[in-house]
C-alpha positions as CSV (number, residue, x, y, z in Angstrom):
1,X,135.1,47.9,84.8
2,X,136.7,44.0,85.6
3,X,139.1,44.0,88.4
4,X,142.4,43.0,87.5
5,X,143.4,39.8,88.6
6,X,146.5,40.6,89.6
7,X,149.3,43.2,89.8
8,X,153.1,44.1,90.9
9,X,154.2,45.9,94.0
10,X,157.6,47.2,94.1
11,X,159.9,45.5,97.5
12,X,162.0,48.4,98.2
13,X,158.9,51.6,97.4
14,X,155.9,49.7,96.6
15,X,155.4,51.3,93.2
16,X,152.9,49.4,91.8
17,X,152.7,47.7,88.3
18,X,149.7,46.8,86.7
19,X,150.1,43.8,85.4
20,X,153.2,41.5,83.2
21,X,152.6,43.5,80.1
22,X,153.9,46.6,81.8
23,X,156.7,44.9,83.7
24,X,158.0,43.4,80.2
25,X,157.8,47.0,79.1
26,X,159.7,48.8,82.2
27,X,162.4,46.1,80.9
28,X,161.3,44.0,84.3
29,X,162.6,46.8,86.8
30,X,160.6,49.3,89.4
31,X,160.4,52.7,87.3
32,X,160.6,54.9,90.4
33,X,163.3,53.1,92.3
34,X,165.1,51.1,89.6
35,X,164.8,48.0,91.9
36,X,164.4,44.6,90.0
37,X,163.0,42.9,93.1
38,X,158.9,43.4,93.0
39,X,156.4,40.1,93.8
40,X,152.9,39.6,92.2
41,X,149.7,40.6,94.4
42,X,146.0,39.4,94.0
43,X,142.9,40.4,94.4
44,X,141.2,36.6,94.0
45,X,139.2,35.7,96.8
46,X,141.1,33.3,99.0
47,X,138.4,32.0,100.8
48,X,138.2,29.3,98.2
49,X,141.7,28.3,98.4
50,X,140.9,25.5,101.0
51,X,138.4,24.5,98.4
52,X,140.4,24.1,95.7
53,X,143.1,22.2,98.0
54,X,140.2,19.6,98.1
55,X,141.1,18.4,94.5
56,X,143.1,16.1,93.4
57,X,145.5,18.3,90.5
58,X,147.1,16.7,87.7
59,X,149.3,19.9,87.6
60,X,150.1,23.2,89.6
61,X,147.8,24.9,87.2
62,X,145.0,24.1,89.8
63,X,145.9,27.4,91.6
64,X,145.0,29.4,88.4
65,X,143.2,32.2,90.4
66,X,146.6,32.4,92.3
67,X,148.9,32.7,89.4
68,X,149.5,35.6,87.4
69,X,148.0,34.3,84.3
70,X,144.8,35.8,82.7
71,X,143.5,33.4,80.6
72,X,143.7,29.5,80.6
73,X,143.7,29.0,76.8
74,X,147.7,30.0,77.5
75,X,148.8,28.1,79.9
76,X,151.3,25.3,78.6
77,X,151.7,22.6,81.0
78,X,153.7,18.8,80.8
79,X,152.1,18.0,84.7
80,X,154.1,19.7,86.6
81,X,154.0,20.9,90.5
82,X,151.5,18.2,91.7
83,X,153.9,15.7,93.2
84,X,152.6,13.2,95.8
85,X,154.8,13.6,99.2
86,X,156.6,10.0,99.9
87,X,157.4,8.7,103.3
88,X,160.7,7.2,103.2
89,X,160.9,5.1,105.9
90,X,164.2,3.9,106.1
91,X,165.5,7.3,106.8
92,X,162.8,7.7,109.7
93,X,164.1,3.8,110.8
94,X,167.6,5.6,110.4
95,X,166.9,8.3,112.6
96,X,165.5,6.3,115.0
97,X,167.8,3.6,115.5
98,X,171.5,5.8,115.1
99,X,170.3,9.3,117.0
100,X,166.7,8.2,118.7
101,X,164.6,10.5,117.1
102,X,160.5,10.0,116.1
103,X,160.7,11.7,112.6
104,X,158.2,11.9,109.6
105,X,160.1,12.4,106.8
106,X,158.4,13.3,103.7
107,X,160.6,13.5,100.5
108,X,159.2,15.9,97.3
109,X,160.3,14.1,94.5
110,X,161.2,16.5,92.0
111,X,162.6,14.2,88.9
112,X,158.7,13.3,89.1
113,X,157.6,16.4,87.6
114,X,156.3,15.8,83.4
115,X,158.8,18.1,82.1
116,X,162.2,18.2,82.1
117,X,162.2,16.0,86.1
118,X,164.1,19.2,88.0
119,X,162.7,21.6,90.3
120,X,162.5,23.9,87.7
121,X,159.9,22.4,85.6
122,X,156.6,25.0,87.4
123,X,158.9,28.0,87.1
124,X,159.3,27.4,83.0
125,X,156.0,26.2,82.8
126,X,154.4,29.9,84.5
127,X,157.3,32.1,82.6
128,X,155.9,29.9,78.8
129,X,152.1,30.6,79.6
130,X,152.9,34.2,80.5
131,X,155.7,35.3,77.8
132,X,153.0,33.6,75.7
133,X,149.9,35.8,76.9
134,X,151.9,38.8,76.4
135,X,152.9,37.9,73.1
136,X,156.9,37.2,73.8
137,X,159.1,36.0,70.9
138,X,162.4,36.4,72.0
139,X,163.6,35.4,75.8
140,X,167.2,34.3,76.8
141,X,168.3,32.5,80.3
142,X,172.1,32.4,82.1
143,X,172.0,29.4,84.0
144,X,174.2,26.2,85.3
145,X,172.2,23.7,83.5
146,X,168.3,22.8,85.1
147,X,166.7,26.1,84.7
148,X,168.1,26.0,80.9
149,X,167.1,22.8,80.4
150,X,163.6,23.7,81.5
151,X,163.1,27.0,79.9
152,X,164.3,25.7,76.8
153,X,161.5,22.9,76.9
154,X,158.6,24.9,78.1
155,X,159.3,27.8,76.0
156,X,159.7,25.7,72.9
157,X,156.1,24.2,73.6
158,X,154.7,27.7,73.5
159,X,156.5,28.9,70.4
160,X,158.9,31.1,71.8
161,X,162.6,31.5,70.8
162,X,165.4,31.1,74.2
163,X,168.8,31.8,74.0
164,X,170.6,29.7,76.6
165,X,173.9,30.9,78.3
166,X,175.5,28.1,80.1
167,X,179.1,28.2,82.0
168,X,181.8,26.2,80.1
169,X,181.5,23.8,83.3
170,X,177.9,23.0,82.4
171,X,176.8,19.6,81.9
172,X,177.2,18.3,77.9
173,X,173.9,16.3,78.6
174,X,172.4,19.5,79.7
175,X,173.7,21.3,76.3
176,X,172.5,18.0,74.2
177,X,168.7,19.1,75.7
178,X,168.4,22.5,75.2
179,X,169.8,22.0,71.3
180,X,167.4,19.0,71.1
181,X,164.6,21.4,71.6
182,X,165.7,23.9,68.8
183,X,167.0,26.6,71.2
184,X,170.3,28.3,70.9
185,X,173.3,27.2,73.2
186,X,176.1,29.7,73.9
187,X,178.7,27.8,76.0
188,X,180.7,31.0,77.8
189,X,184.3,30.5,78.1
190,X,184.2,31.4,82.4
191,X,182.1,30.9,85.7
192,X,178.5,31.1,86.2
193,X,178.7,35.2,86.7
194,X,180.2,35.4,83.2
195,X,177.4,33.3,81.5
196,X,175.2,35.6,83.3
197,X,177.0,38.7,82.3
198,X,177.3,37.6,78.8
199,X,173.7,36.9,78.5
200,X,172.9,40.5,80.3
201,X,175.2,42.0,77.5
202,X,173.1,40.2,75.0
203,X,169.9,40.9,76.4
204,X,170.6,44.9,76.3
205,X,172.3,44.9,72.4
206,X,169.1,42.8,70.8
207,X,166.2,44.2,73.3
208,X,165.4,40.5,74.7
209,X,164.0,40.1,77.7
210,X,165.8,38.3,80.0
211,X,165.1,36.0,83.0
212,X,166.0,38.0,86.1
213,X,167.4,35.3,88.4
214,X,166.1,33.7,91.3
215,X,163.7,36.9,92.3
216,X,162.0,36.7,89.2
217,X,158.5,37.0,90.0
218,X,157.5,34.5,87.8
219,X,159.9,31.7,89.4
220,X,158.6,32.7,92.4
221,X,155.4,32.8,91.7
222,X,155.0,29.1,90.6
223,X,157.3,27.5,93.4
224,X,155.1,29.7,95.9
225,X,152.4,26.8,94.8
226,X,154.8,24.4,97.1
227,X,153.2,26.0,100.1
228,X,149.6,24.9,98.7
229,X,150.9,21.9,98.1
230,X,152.1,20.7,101.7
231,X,148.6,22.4,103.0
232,X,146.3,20.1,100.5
233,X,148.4,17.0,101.4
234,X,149.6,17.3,104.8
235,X,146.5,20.0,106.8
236,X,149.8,21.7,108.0
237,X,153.3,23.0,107.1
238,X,156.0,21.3,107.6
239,X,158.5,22.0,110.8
240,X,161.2,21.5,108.9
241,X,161.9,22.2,105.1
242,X,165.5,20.9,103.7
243,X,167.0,21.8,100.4
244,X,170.5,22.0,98.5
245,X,171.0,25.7,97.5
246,X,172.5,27.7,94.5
247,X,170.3,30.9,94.3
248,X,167.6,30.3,96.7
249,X,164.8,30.4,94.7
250,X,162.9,27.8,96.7
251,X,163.2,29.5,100.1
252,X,162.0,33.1,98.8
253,X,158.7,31.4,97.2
254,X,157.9,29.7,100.1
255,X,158.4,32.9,102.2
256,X,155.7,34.3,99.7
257,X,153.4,31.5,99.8
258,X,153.0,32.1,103.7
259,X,152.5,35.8,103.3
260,X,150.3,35.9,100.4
261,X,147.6,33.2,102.9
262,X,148.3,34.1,106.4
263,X,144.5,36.3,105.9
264,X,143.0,32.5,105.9
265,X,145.6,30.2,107.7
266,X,146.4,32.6,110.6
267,X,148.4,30.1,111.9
268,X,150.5,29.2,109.1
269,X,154.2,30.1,109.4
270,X,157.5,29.0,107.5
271,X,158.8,25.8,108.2
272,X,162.8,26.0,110.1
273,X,165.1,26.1,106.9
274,X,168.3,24.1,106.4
275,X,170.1,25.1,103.1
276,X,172.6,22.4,102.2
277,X,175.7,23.5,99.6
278,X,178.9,20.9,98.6
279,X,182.0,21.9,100.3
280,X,183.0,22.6,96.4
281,X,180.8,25.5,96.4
282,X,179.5,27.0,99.4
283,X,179.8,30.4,99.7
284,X,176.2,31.0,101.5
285,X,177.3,28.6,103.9
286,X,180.9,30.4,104.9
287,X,178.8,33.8,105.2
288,X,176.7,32.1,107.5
289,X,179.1,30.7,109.8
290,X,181.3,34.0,109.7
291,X,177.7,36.1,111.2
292,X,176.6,33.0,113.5
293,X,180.4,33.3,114.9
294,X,179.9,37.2,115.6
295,X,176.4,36.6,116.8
296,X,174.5,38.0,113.2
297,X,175.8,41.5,113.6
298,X,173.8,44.4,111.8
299,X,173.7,44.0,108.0
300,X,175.5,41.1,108.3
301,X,173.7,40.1,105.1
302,X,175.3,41.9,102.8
303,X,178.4,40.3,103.6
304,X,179.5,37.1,101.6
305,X,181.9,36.1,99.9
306,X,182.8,35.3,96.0
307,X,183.6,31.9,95.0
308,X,185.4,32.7,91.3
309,X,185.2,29.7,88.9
310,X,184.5,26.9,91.4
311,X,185.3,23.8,91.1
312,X,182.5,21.3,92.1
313,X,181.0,18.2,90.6
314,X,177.4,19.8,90.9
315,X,177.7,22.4,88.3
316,X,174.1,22.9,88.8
317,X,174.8,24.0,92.1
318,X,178.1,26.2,91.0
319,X,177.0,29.7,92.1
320,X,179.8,31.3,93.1
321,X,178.8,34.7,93.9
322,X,175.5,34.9,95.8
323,X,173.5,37.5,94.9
324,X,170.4,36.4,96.6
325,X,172.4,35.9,99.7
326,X,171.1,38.9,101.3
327,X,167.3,38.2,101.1
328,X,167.5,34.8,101.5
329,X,169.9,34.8,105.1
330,X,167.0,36.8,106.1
331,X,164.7,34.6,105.2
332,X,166.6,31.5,107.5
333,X,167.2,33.8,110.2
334,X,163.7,34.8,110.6
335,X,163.0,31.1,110.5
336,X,165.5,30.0,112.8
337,X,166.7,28.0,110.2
338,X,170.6,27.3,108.9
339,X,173.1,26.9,106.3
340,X,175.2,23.8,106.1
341,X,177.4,21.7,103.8
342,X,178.3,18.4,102.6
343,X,181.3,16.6,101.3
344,X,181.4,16.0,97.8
345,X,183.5,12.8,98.4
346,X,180.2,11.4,99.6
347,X,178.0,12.1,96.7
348,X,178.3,8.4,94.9
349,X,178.0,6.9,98.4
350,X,174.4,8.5,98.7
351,X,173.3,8.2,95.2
352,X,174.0,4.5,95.7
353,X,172.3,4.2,99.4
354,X,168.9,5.8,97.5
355,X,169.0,3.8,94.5
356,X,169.5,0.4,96.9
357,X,166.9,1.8,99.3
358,X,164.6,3.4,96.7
359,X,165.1,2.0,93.4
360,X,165.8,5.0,92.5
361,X,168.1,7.1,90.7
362,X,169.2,10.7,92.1
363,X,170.8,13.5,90.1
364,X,174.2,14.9,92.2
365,X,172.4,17.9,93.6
366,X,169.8,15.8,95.3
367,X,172.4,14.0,96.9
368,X,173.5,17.2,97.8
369,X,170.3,17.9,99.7
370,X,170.0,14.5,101.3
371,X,173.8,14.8,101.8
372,X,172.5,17.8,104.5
373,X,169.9,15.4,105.9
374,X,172.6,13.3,107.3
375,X,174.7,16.0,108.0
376,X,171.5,18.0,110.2
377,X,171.0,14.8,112.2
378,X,174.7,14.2,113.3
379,X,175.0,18.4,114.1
380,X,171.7,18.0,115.9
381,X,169.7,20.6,114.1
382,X,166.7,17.7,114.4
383,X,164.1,17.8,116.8
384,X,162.0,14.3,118.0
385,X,158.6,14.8,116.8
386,X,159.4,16.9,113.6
387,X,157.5,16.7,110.6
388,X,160.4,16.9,107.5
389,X,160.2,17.7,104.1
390,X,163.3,17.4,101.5
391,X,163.1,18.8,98.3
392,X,165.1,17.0,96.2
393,X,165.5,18.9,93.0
394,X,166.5,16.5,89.9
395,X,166.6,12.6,88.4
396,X,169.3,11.9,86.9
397,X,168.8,12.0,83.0
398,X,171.2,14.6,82.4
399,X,174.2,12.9,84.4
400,X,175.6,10.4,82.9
401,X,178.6,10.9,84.2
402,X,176.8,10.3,87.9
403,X,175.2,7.9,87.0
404,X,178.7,5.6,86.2
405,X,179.6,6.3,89.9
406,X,176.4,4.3,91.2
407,X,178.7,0.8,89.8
408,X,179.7,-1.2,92.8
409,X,178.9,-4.6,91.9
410,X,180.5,-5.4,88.8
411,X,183.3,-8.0,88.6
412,X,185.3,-9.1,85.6
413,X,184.9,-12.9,85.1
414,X,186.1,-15.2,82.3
415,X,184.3,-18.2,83.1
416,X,180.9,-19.4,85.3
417,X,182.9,-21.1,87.7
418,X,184.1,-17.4,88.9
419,X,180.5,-16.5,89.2
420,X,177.6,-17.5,91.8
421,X,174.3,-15.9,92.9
422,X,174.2,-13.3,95.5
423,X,171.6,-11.9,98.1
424,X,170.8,-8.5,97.5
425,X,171.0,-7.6,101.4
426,X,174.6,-8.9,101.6
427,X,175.1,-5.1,99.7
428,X,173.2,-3.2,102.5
429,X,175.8,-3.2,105.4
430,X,178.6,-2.1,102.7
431,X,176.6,1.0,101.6
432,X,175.2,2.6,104.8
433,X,178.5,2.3,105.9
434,X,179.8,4.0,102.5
435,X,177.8,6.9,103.7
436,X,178.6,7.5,107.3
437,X,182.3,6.7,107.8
């Protein structure tokens, strides 16, 4: 008899599932402990990992063997998870000139991915090839606006029908999307824990299957491919990995990626995290700073506190009540990493710097992340010599509201005697400066 390709070991008892079709079956929870927290084990031969990093992928999908997928026929894909890693220099020229620090800093450019341009385009992608395998129909996702977005996409590709719960803070262009793509929108009247609760209710009265947050295994599963990623490109990990934070998806993948391959890179560890929240909504970020004061007493991870209803301008980033909190503190603390914030008064001020410096156009929760950047190299949490990596998680089609902030350069005229011609660098001084006072 075949092998299996995969299968699920429980977190807290190590129960083990066989495979997806059984998980979908035990309603996605550990039936000897009742724990909802289990992560996808292989028995694919990882000696030809380094062999497959050799190619040169159009998608994430090159790590088939390491995915929980059985056969390829399913998988749906829109080129997803096989970004190219860009230098931006003028950050390293930055850093060099302002704190005297030799930095690489290498920027994964989400908004590049063929899907939906978010960082959650390789988790919808995975969860549409698998629900597909097994045969799924019916699915439904609480979320602030990116994973919905996504999921609604991916899974309308593959056939499946996705009932979206979004907070009533939730981006309309986010809404616009998911309708778009012929998936059902419930706008809850609350906060991000009563879409979530709503859509729990709604999972348990019509026998859906629901997506269980940011320790899904399939959401992990396909971000783990990150870590495969930085190997292929860079030969190494990065020494420093920076992100903005709601659930902390990203940090618990990566955390798996290093376990599931330290049997072949022995050496490989994870890179020193810093999480980055808006001072709108950082309740990771206060629970951090409450256990560094007190010198990260025993179980100080299951102490954090709940934001209700908050009020930011990322609602993508509007997790009030962090559930994940007490894996993921583990996960920086282990890694020597941090949590930190930003001022949402300097979101507009970034987006503009990047789309001056980059020609490019940021969603608000990657200036968020490279809000933390700034914000890591005046605390000091930078080291000369470090190799960087920022994740920045969206473009910023679904924004539009953003996107009017980046105006700085307009001037009502009535006549072409008001107007002459400019020099583009005359802007320069103006918006660094926007940034840093």
């Amino acid at each position: 008899m075949k092998e299996a390709k995969y299968y699920l070991k429980c977190v807290k008892c190590e129960h083990i599932t066989q495979d997806f079709s059984a998980w979908f079956e035990q309603n996605q929870v550990c039936p000897k402990c009742g724990s909802k927290h289990s992560e996808v084990w292989y028995n694919s031969d990882y000696k030809e990992l380094p062999l497959i990093m050799k190619g040169n992928p159009e998608n994430f999908w090159q790590y088939f063997y390491y995915l929980p997928l059985n056969k390829r026929e399913n998988i749906i894909t829109r080129n997803e998870g096989a970004i190219d890693l860009q230098k931006w220099w003028f950050l390293e020229d930055f850093a060099k000139e302002k704190y005297n620090l030799d930095l690489e800093i290498l920027v994964y450019r989400n908004d590049l991915n063929g899907g939906t341009g978010t960082f959650k385009d390789v988790a919808a992608a995975l969860a549409a090839s698998v629900l597909k395998e097994n045969d799924i129909n019916q699915y439904c996702v609480a979320s602030t606006g990116n994973t919905a977005t996504s999921y609604a996409r991916y899974l309308s590709i593959a056939g499946i029908n996705c009932s979206i719960f979004l907070p009533d803070n939730a981006l309309k262009a986010s809404e616009a999307m998911i309708s778009a793509f012929g998936q059902n929108v419930y706008r809850v009247k609350g906060d991000y824990s009563k879409a979530k609760e709503v859509a729990a209710e709604y999972s348990k009265k019509h026998k859906i299957l629901i997506s269980s947050g940011n320790i899904d295994p399939l959401r992990v599963e396909a971000k783990k491919t990150m870590v495969f990623e930085w190997l292929r490109q860079l030969g190494k990990m990065p020494d420093v990995y920076i992100q903005a934070i709601s659930g902390g998806t990203g940090p618990i993948a990566i955390d798996k990626g290093v376990r599931e391959i330290k049997e072949i890179f022995p050496d490989i560890k994870n890179p020193r995290m810093i999480m980055v929240q808006p001072d709108a909504c950082d309740p990771m970020t206060k629970a951090w700073e409450e256990a560094q004061a007190k010198g990260f007493p025993k179980g100080f991870e299951n102490n954090y506190p709940i934001i209700d209803n908050p009020q930011t301008q990322v609602p993508t980033l509007a997790t009030g009540n962090p559930a994940t909190y007490p894996i993921v503190s583990k996960i920086i603390e282990n890694n020597g990493g941090t949590f930190i914030r930003m001022k949402e008064e300097k979101l507009a001020a970034i987006g503009r710097l990047i789309a001056y410096e980059r020609k490019l156009l940021l969603g608000p929760a990657s200036a968020v992340c490279l809000g933390g950047f700034f914000e890591a190299l005046e605390k000091g949490l930078l080291k000369s010599g470090e190799t960087l990596i920022i994740n920045i998680g969206e473009g910023v089609r679904r924004a539009p509201e953003f996107v009017e902030q980046m105006i700085y350069s307009s001037k009502e005229v009535s006549s072409a005697d008001e107007c002459k011609p400019h020099q583009i660098d005359f802007y320069r001084k103006q918006l660094w400066n926007d940034v840093l006072k």
